[in-house]
C-alpha positions as CSV (number, residue, x, y, z in Angstrom):
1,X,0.0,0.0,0.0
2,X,1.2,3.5,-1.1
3,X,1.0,6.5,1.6
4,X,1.3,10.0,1.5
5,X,3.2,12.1,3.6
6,X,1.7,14.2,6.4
7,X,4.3,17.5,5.9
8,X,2.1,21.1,7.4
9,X,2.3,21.2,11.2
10,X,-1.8,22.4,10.8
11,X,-2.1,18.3,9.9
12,X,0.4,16.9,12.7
13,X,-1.2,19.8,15.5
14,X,-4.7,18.1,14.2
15,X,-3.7,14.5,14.5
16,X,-2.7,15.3,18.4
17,X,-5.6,17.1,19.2
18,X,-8.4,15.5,17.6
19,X,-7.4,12.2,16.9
20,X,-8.0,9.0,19.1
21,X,-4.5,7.6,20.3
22,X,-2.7,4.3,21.5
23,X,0.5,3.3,22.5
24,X,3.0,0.6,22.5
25,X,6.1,-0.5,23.7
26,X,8.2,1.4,20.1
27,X,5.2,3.4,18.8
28,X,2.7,6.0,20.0
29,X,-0.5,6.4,17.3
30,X,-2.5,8.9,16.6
31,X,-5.1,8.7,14.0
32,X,-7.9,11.1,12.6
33,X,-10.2,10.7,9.8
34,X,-9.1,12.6,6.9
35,X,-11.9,12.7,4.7
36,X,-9.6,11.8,1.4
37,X,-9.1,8.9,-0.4
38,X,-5.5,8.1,0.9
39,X,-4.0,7.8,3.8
40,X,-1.6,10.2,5.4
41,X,1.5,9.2,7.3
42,X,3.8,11.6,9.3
43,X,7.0,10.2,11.5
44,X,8.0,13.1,14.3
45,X,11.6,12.1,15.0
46,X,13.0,14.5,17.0
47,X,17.2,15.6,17.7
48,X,16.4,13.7,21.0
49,X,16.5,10.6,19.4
50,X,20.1,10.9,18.6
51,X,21.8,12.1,15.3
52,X,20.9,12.4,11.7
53,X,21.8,8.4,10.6
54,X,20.1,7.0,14.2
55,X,16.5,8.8,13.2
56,X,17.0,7.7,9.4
57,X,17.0,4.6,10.4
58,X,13.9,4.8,12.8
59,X,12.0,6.8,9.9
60,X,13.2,4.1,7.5
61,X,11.7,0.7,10.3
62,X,8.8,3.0,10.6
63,X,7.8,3.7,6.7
64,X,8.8,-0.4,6.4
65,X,6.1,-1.3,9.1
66,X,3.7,1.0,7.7
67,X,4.3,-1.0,4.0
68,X,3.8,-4.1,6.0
69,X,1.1,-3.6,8.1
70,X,-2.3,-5.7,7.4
71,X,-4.1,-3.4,10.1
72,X,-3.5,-0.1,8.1
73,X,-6.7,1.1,6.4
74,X,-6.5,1.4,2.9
75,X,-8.3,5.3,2.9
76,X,-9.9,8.2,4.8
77,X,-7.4,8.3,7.6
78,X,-4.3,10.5,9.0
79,X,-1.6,8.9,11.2
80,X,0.8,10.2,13.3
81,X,3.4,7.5,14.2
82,X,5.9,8.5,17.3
83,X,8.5,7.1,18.4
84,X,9.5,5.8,21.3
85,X,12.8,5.8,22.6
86,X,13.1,2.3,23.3
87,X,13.5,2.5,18.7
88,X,17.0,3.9,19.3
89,X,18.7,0.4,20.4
90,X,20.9,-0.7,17.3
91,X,19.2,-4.5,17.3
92,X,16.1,-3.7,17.0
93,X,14.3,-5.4,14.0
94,X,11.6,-4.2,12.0
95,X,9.4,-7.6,12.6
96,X,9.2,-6.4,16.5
97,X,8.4,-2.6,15.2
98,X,5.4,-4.3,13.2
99,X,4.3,-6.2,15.6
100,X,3.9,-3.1,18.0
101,X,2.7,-1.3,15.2
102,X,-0.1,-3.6,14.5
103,X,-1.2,-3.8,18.0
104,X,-1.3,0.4,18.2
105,X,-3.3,0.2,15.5
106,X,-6.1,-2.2,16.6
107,X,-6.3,-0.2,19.7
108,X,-6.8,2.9,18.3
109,X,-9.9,0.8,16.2
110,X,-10.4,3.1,13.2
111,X,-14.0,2.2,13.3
112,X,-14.6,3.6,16.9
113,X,-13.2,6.9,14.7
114,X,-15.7,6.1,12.5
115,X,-18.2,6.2,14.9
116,X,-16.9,9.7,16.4
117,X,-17.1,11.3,12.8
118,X,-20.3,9.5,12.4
119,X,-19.4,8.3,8.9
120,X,-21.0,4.7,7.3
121,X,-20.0,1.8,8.3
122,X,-19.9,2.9,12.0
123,X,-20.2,-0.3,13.7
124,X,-17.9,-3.8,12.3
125,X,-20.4,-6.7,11.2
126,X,-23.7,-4.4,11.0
127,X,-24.0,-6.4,7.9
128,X,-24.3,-9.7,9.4
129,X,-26.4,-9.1,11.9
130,X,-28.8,-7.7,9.1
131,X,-28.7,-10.4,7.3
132,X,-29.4,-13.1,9.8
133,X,-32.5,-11.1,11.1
134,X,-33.9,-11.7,7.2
Protein backbone atom coordinates (compact mmCIF):
# COMPACT_ATOMS: atom_id res chain seq x y z
CA UNK A 1 0.00 0.00 0.00
CA UNK A 2 1.21 3.52 -1.12
CA UNK A 3 0.98 6.48 1.57
CA UNK A 4 1.35 10.00 1.45
CA UNK A 5 3.20 12.08 3.63
CA UNK A 6 1.68 14.17 6.38
CA UNK A 7 4.31 17.45 5.93
CA UNK A 8 2.14 21.06 7.38
CA UNK A 9 2.29 21.21 11.25
CA UNK A 10 -1.79 22.40 10.78
CA UNK A 11 -2.12 18.28 9.88
CA UNK A 12 0.42 16.90 12.74
CA UNK A 13 -1.22 19.85 15.46
CA UNK A 14 -4.65 18.06 14.21
CA UNK A 15 -3.72 14.51 14.51
CA UNK A 16 -2.72 15.31 18.39
CA UNK A 17 -5.62 17.12 19.18
CA UNK A 18 -8.42 15.50 17.62
CA UNK A 19 -7.38 12.23 16.95
CA UNK A 20 -8.01 9.01 19.13
CA UNK A 21 -4.48 7.59 20.28
CA UNK A 22 -2.71 4.30 21.53
CA UNK A 23 0.53 3.31 22.53
CA UNK A 24 3.03 0.62 22.45
CA UNK A 25 6.10 -0.48 23.66
CA UNK A 26 8.22 1.36 20.12
CA UNK A 27 5.22 3.36 18.77
CA UNK A 28 2.69 6.01 20.00
CA UNK A 29 -0.45 6.35 17.26
CA UNK A 30 -2.49 8.93 16.65
CA UNK A 31 -5.11 8.66 13.97
CA UNK A 32 -7.91 11.10 12.60
CA UNK A 33 -10.23 10.69 9.82
CA UNK A 34 -9.15 12.60 6.86
CA UNK A 35 -11.90 12.73 4.65
CA UNK A 36 -9.55 11.85 1.35
CA UNK A 37 -9.10 8.86 -0.39
CA UNK A 38 -5.53 8.13 0.87
CA UNK A 39 -3.97 7.81 3.77
CA UNK A 40 -1.58 10.23 5.39
CA UNK A 41 1.47 9.24 7.35
CA UNK A 42 3.84 11.62 9.26
CA UNK A 43 7.02 10.21 11.46
CA UNK A 44 7.99 13.05 14.27
CA UNK A 45 11.60 12.07 14.97
CA UNK A 46 12.99 14.51 17.01
CA UNK A 47 17.20 15.57 17.74
CA UNK A 48 16.37 13.69 20.98
CA UNK A 49 16.45 10.58 19.36
CA UNK A 50 20.11 10.93 18.63
CA UNK A 51 21.84 12.11 15.31
CA UNK A 52 20.92 12.37 11.69
CA UNK A 53 21.77 8.35 10.58
CA UNK A 54 20.10 7.03 14.16
CA UNK A 55 16.47 8.80 13.20
CA UNK A 56 16.97 7.68 9.41
CA UNK A 57 17.02 4.61 10.36
CA UNK A 58 13.87 4.76 12.77
CA UNK A 59 12.02 6.80 9.93
CA UNK A 60 13.16 4.06 7.46
CA UNK A 61 11.72 0.70 10.31
CA UNK A 62 8.79 2.99 10.58
CA UNK A 63 7.83 3.67 6.73
CA UNK A 64 8.79 -0.41 6.39
CA UNK A 65 6.11 -1.28 9.07
CA UNK A 66 3.68 0.96 7.66
CA UNK A 67 4.33 -1.01 4.02
CA UNK A 68 3.84 -4.14 6.02
CA UNK A 69 1.06 -3.62 8.10
CA UNK A 70 -2.28 -5.69 7.41
CA UNK A 71 -4.11 -3.39 10.09
CA UNK A 72 -3.51 -0.09 8.06
CA UNK A 73 -6.70 1.14 6.39
CA UNK A 74 -6.45 1.35 2.95
CA UNK A 75 -8.30 5.31 2.90
CA UNK A 76 -9.87 8.15 4.85
CA UNK A 77 -7.40 8.31 7.62
CA UNK A 78 -4.29 10.49 8.96
CA UNK A 79 -1.58 8.88 11.23
CA UNK A 80 0.76 10.21 13.31
CA UNK A 81 3.36 7.52 14.23
CA UNK A 82 5.87 8.50 17.28
CA UNK A 83 8.51 7.13 18.35
CA UNK A 84 9.51 5.84 21.33
CA UNK A 85 12.77 5.83 22.63
CA UNK A 86 13.11 2.27 23.25
CA UNK A 87 13.49 2.47 18.73
CA UNK A 88 16.95 3.88 19.34
CA UNK A 89 18.73 0.42 20.40
CA UNK A 90 20.88 -0.70 17.33
CA UNK A 91 19.23 -4.45 17.25
CA UNK A 92 16.08 -3.66 16.96
CA UNK A 93 14.26 -5.42 13.97
CA UNK A 94 11.57 -4.19 11.97
CA UNK A 95 9.36 -7.55 12.61
CA UNK A 96 9.21 -6.40 16.54
CA UNK A 97 8.37 -2.58 15.23
CA UNK A 98 5.37 -4.30 13.22
CA UNK A 99 4.28 -6.18 15.60
CA UNK A 100 3.93 -3.11 18.00
CA UNK A 101 2.68 -1.29 15.17
CA UNK A 102 -0.10 -3.58 14.45
CA UNK A 103 -1.23 -3.80 17.97
CA UNK A 104 -1.33 0.39 18.19
CA UNK A 105 -3.30 0.21 15.46
CA UNK A 106 -6.10 -2.17 16.63
CA UNK A 107 -6.32 -0.25 19.74
CA UNK A 108 -6.78 2.88 18.27
CA UNK A 109 -9.88 0.82 16.19
CA UNK A 110 -10.42 3.11 13.17
CA UNK A 111 -14.02 2.16 13.30
CA UNK A 112 -14.58 3.57 16.93
CA UNK A 113 -13.17 6.95 14.75
CA UNK A 114 -15.71 6.10 12.47
CA UNK A 115 -18.24 6.21 14.93
CA UNK A 116 -16.93 9.68 16.39
CA UNK A 117 -17.13 11.26 12.82
CA UNK A 118 -20.31 9.51 12.39
CA UNK A 119 -19.42 8.28 8.94
CA UNK A 120 -21.00 4.69 7.33
CA UNK A 121 -19.95 1.76 8.33
CA UNK A 122 -19.86 2.92 11.99
CA UNK A 123 -20.18 -0.34 13.74
CA UNK A 124 -17.87 -3.78 12.29
CA UNK A 125 -20.45 -6.69 11.15
CA UNK A 126 -23.72 -4.43 11.01
CA UNK A 127 -23.99 -6.42 7.93
CA UNK A 128 -24.28 -9.69 9.43
CA UNK A 129 -26.39 -9.09 11.86
CA UNK A 130 -28.76 -7.69 9.13
CA UNK A 131 -28.71 -10.37 7.28
CA UNK A 132 -29.45 -13.12 9.83
CA UNK A 133 -32.46 -11.14 11.10
CA UNK A 134 -33.89 -11.71 7.16
Amino acid sequence: MRVQSLRRTSEFRRAFREGRSAAGKYVVVHAVPNGLEIVRVGFPVGRKMGGAVRRNRIKRLLREAVRLSEAMPHRGYDFVIVPRRRMTTPDLRCEDVLIDLNRALEQVSVYSIREMTGAPGAVPGEEASDARKA
